[in-house]
C-alpha positions in Angstrom: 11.4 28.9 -40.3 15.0 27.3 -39.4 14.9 24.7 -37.2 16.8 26.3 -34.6 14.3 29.0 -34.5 11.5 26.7 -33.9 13.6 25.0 -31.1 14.2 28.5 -29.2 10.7 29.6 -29.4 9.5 26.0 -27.7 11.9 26.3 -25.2 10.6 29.9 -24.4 7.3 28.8 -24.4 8.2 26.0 -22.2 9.8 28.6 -19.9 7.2 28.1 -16.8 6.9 23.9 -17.3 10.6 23.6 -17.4 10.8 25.9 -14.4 8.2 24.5 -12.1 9.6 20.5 -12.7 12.7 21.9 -10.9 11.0 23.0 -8.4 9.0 20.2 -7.7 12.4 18.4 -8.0 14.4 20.6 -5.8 11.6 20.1 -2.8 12.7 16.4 -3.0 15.6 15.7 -0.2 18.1 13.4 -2.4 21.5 12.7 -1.2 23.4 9.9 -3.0 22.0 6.6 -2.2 18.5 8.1 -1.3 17.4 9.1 -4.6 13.8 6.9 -4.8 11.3 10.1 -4.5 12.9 12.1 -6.8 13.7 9.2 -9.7 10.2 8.2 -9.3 9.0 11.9 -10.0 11.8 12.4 -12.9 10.5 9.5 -14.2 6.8 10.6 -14.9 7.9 13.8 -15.9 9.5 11.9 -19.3 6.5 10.0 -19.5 4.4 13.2 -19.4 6.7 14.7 -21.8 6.0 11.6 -24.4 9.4 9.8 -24.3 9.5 6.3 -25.9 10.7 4.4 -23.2 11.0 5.7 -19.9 12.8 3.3 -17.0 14.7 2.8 -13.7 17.7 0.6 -14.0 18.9 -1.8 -11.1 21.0 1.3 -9.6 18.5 4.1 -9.4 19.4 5.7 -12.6 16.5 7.1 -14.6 16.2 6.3 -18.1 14.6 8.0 -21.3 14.5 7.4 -24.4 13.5 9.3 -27.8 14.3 7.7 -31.5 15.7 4.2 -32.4 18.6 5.6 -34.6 22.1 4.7 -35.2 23.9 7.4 -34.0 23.4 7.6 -30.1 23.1 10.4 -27.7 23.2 10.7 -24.1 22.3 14.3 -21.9 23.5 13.4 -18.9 22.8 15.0 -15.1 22.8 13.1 -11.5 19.6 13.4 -9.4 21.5 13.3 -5.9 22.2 16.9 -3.8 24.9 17.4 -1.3 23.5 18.2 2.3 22.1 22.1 3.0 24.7 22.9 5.3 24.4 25.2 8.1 20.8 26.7 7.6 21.5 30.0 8.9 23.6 30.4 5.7 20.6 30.4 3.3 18.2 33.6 2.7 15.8 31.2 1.7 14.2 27.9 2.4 16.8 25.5 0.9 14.4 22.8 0.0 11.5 25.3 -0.9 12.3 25.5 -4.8 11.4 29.1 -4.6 10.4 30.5 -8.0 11.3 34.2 -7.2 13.3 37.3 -9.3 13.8 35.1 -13.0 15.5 32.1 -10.3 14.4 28.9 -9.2 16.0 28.5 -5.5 16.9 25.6 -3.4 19.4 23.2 -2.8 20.0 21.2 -6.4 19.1 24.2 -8.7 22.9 24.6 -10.2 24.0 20.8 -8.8 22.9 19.8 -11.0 18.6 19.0 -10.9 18.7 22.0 -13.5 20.3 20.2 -16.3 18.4 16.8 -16.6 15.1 18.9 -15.9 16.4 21.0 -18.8 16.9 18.3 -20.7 13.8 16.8 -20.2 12.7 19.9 -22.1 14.7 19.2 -24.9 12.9 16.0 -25.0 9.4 17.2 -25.1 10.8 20.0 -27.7 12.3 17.1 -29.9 9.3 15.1 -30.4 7.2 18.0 -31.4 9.6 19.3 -34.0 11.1 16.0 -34.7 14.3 14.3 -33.9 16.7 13.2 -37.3 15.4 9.7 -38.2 19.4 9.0 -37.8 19.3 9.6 -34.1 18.7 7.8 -30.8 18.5 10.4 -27.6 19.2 8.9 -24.3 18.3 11.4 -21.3 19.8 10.0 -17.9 19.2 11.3 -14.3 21.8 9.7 -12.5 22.6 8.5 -8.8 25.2 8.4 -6.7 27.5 11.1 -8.3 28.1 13.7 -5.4 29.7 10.1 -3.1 31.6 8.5 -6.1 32.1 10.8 -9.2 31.5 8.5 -12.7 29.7 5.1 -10.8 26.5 5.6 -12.3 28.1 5.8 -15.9 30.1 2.8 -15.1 26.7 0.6 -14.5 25.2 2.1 -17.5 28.0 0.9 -19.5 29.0 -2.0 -17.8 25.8 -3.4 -16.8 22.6 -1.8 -18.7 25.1 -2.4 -21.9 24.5 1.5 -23.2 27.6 2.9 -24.8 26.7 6.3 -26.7 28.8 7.6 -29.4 28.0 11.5 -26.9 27.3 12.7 -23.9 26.2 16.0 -23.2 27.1 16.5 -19.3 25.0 18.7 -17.9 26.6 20.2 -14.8 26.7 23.7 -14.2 28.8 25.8 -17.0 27.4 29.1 -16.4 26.0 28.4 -20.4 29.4 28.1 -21.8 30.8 24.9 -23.6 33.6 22.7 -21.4 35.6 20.3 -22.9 37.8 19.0 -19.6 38.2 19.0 -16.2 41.6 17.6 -13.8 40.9 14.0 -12.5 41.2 13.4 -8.8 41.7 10.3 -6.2 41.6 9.9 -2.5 44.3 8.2 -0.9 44.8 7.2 2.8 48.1 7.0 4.4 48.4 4.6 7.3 51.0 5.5 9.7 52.1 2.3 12.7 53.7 3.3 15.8 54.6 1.9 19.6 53.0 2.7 22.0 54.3 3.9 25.5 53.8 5.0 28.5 53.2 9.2 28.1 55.6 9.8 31.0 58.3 7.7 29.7 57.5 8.3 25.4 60.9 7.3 24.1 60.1 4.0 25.0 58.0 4.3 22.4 57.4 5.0 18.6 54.6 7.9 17.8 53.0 7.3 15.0 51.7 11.4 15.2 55.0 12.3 14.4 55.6 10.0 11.5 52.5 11.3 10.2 53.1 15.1 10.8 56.2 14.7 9.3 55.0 13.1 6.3 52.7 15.9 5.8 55.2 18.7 5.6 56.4 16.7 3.1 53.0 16.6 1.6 53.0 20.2 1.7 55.8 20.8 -0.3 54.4 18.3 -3.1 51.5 20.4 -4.0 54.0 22.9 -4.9 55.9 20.9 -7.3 53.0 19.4 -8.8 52.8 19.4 -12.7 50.6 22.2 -14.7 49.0 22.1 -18.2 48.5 25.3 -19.9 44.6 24.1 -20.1 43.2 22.0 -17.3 45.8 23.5 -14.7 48.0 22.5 -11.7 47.7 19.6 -10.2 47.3 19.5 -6.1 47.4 17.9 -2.8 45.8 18.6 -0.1 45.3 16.7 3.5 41.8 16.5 4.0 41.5 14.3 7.3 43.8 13.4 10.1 43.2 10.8 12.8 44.8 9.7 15.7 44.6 6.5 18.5 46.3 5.6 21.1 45.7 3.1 24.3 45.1 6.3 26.3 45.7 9.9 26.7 48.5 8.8 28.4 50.1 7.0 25.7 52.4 7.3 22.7 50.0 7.3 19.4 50.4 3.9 18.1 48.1 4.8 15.1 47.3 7.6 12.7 45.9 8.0 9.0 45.3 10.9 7.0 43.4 11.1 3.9 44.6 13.1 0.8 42.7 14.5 -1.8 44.8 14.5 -5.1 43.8 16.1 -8.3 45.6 15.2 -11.1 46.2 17.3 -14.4 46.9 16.0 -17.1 49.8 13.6 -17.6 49.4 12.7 -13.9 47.5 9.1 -13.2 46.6 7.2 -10.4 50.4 5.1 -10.2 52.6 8.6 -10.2 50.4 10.0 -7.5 50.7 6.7 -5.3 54.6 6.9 -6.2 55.0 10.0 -5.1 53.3 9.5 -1.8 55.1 5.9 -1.5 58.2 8.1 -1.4 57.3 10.7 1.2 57.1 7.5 3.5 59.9 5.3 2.5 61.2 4.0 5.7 58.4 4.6 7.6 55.8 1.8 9.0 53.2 3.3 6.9 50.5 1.9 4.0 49.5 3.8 1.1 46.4 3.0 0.1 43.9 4.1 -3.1 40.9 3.6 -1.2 37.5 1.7 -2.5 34.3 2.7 -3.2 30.8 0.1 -2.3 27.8 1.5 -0.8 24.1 0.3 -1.0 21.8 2.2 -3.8 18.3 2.8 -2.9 17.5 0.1 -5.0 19.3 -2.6 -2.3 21.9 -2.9 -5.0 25.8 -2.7 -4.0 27.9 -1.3 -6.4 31.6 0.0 -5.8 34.6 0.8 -8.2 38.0 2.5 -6.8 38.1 6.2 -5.7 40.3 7.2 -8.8 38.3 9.8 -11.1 40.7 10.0 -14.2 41.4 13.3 -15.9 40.2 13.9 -19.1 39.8 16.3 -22.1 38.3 16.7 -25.7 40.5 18.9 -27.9 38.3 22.1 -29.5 38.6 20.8 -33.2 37.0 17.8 -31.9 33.7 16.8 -33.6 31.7 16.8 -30.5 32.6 20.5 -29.5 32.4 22.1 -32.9 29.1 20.5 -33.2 28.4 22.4 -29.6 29.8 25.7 -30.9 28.0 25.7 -34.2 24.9 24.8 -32.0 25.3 27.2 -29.9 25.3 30.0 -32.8 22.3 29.0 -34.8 20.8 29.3 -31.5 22.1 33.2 -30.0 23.7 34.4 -32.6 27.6 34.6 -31.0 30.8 32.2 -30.1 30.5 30.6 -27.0 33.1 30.4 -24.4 34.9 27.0 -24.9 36.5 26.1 -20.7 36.7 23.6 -18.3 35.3 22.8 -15.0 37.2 23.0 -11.9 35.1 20.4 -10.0 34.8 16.6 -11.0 31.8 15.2 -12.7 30.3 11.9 -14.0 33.2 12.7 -17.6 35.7 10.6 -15.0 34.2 8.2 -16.0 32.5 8.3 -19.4 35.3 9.8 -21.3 38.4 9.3 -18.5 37.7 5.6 -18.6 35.5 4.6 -21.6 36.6 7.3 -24.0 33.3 8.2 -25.0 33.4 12.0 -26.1 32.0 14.2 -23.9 30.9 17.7 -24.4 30.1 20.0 -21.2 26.8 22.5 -21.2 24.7 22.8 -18.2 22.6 26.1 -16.6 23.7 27.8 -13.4 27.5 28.6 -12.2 29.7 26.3 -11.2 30.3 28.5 -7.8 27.0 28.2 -6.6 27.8 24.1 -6.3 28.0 23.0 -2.6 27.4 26.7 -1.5 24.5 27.8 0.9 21.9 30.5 -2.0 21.8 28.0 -4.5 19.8 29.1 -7.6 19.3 29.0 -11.4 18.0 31.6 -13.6 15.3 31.0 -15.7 17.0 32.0 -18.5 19.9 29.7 -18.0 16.9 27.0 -18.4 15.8 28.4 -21.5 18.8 28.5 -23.0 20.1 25.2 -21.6 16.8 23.3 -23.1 17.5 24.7 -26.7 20.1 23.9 -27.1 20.0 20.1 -26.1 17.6 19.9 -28.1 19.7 21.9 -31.3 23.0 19.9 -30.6 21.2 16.4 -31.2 19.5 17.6 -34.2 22.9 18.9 -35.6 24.5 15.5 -34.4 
């Protein structure tokens, strides 16, 4: 029997395991920097699942590891969850992991728990039927992601010293193959004003009018923003806007807004901050690229700037023609080759390394952030197969 065949009817038969470790994952509360429970549970699932090496790093990050070869792999998927939102939203107990209908429910289930558990699978599958002498597989729950897109990658890299010739990124793709997505940045936008007395305010200098004004002008940027016939447009949006004064009877003497940019490609982090710098000339105002640095449940603080490049991997590209050609031995048809509109932990691994990066993962993309999160079952299936093909093809 082909190889591929063997690999879909494990991961079928595996259905129920693969299933249930999400939802023992998904009943887990973990938003970024409070990722201990669930990294501690990912991590005996590898070791149940008979990974070589299984370990935490200094940041949180979980782990395994299958083969000692050459050629090195990495199936990537972050471990934190966003916040549920406003309950009321949800038909079902967010954090129940709910296996109900062919879905696995709960906050997590497309963003992203689904992929790493699925790739767990993978795991298990591979060192029944054997992974290529040639081949070392890295799979990697990571923290962090939903605060600051790409950190976790940068540690592994950076610090832990693991540079793969691949990652598979395993956010949702609703099954189909993506080979980009538009970067993005946050920038604040200081605006300094004089304050006055409110009766008398053109003693003054409000800084809520330099700042309103600068946002029109804002406005009209978004609109004249450069598009690429693949990844897109790129935008602008104000996302935060804050005002002080000494009093309510006063002239604002401070205001900032926050902007979140995403950039298409050709745009980078300098022509975004130019193009802002020149909405203000002439105003008291500071452009800033703000700074990540938080904590990690670990007690380690780790930080790099808030500027998520944009990347993409043509389709004749090795990495996605292996994906395609996986994808057929496996179902029998093309896949859809796209892009995300979201940013994920590729920012970081290809936008700033340049390690390829090819994008599969179970779920859709929609569900991400939204109340009614689920997975189907099938999407699981499917998603550990072909992990587990794509390294054996690699």
């Amino acid at each position: 029997m082909e190889l591929s065949k063997q690999i879909l009817i494990k991961a079928e038969e595996y259905k129920d395991y693969t299933a249930n470790n999400l939802s023992k994952l998904i009943q887990i509360k973990s938003l970024s920097t409070q990722e201990k429970e669930v990294a501690i549970t990912m991590k005996k699932m590898m070791e149940e699942a008979n990974f070589d090496e299984v370990r935490i790093d200094g940041l949180g990050n979980v782990i395994g590891r299958i083969g000692r070869g050459k050629k090195i792999i990495a199936i990537d998927g972050h471990i934190d969850t966003v916040e549920l939102g406003n309950r009321d939203a949800w038909d079902f107990d967010p954090l129940g992991g709910e296996i109900k209908d062919g879905f696995v429910q709960g906050r997590g289930a497309a963003d992203q728990t689904g992929g790493p558990v699925a790739a767990i699978t993978a795991g298990k599958i591979l060192k029944e039927v054997g992974l290529a002498d040639d081949v070392t597989l890295y799979v990697t729950g990571t923290v962090m992601e939903e605060d600051c897109d790409g950190l976790c990658w940068k540690y592994i890299i950076e610090e832990e010293r693991i540079k793969p010739d691949c990652v598979i990124v395993t956010e949702p793709t609703n099954l189909n193959i993506y080979r980009g997505h538009r970067g993005r940045m946050e920038i604040q936008v200081s605006f300094y004003g004089l304050s006055a007395h409110g009766s008398a305010p053109e003693r003054g200098q409000n800084a809520i009018y330099m700042a309103s004004r600068a946002a029109l002008e804002i406005e009209k940027l978004n609109e004249q923003l450069a598009v690429d016939p693949f990844l897109g447009k790129g935008s602008v949006t104000i996302s935060e806007f804050i005002s002080s004064s000494p009093s309510l009877c006063a002239v604002s003497d401070f205001t900032k807004i926050h902007l979140d940019r995403r950039l298409t490609w050709g745009e980078d982090k300098e022509l975004a901050l130019n193009q802002v710098k020149e909405i203000v000339s002439g105003m008291n105002a500071k452009v800033e690229l703000l700074k990540y640095k938080k904590k990690a449940y670990t007690g380690l603080e780790y930080g790099m700037e808030k500027y998520y490049p944009t990347w993409r991997i043509e389709e004749d590209h090795p990495v996605i023609q292996n994906g395609i050609m996986s994808f057929k031995e496996l179902f029998g048809k093309n896949p859809l080759v796209d892009k995300w509109t979201f940013s994920t932990n590729a920012v970081t691994i290809n936008g700033i390394y340049k390690i390829p990066v090819v994008g599969f993962g179970p779920g859709n993309e929609e569900l991400a952030h939204a109340p009614n999160e689920k997975v189907p079952i099938d999407h699981l299936v499917k998603a550990s197969a072909f992990y587990a093909n794509y390294c054996n093809n690699f």
